[in-house]
N, C-alpha and C positions, 0 to 999 in steps of 0.2 A: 827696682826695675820697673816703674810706673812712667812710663813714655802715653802721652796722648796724640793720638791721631784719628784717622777714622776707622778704622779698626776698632777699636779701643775705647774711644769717646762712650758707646753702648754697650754696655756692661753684656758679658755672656749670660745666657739664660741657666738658675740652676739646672745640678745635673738632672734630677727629676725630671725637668720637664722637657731638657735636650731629649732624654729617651724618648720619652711619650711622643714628642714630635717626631723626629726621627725615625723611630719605627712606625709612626703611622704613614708616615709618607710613604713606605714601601708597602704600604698596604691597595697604593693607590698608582702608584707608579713601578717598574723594571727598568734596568738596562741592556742596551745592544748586546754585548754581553753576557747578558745570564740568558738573553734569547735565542742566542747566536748558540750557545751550549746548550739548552733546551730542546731546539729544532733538530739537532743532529741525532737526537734518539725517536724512534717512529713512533713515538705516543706522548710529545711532551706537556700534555696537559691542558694545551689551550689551545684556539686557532686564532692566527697571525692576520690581521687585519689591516693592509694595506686601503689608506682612505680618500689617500689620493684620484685624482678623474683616470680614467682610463687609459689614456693618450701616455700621460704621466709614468701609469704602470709600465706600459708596455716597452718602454724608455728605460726599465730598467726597477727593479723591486727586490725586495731580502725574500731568499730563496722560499719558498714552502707558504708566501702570503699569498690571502686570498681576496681579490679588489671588489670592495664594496666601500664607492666613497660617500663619505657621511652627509648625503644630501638623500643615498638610499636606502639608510639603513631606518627597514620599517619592521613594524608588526610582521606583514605579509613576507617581507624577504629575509627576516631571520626565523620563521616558523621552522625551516627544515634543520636548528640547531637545537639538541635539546636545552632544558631551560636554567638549568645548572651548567652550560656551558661557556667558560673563564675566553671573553676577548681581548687579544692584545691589542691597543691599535696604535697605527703611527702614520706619521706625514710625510713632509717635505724634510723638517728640522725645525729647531729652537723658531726659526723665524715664521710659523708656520702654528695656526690654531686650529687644524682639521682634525688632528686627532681629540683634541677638547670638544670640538663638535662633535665628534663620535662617541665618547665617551659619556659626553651627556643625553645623547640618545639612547643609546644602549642603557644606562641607566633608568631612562626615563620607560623606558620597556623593560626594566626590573628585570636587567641582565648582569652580572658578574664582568667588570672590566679594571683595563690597567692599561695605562700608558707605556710604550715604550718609549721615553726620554730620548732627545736626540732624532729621533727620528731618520732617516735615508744619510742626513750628512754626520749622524753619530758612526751612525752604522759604516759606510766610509772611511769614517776620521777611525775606526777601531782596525782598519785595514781587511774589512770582510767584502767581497763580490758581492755583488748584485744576480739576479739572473733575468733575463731577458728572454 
């Protein structure tokens, strides 16, 4: 049952290291998803961080985000978060590096973050509202 294609041509990685990989990526990233069931109980754990510009939010956002886009996110404007506080943050979509811009902000001020994958058009594509 040995067919080559591109698929196939790259050997699969052993299982070892699929785990290793694999779980670590959810170390680093969420989905729409697990956010979208998250947000529906009044303490899920993180605050939702829409990074998009303003104009953008207002246009429409996943319910309970809070707009700080990642051109502001500083020292001075996440003070009023404590510092153990888990950010999600997201963009536009796949097509869309603002939340990588945030993330490595927020890291770089040795804050706890994760992506939400997908972004506005995941979130969409999962058939969830917006709120405006």
């Amino acid at each position: 049952m040995s067919s080559k294609n591109s698929v196939t041509t790259v050997v699969a990685a052993p299982s070892k290291e699929a785990l290793s990989h694999f779980s670590k990526r959810l170390t680093f990233e969420t989905d729409c998803w697990d956010v979208w069931d998250a947000m529906r109980s009044k303490s899920p754990g993180f605050v939702l961080l829409d990074v998009r510009s303003p104009e953008l939010f207002s246009q429409g956002h996943v319910p309970g985000a809070v707009n700080i886009p990642h051109g502001k996110i500083t020292t001075e404007r996440m003070a009023e978060y404590p510092g153990e506080t888990l950010f999600v943050v997201y963009c536009a979509g796949p097509h869309c590096n603002g939340a990588n811009k945030a993330a490595i902000r927020l890291a770089t001020l040795e804050r706890p973050v994760k992506e939400m994958i997908g972004g506005i058009t995941g979130w969409r594509n999962e058939g969830f509202a917006l709120e405006r």
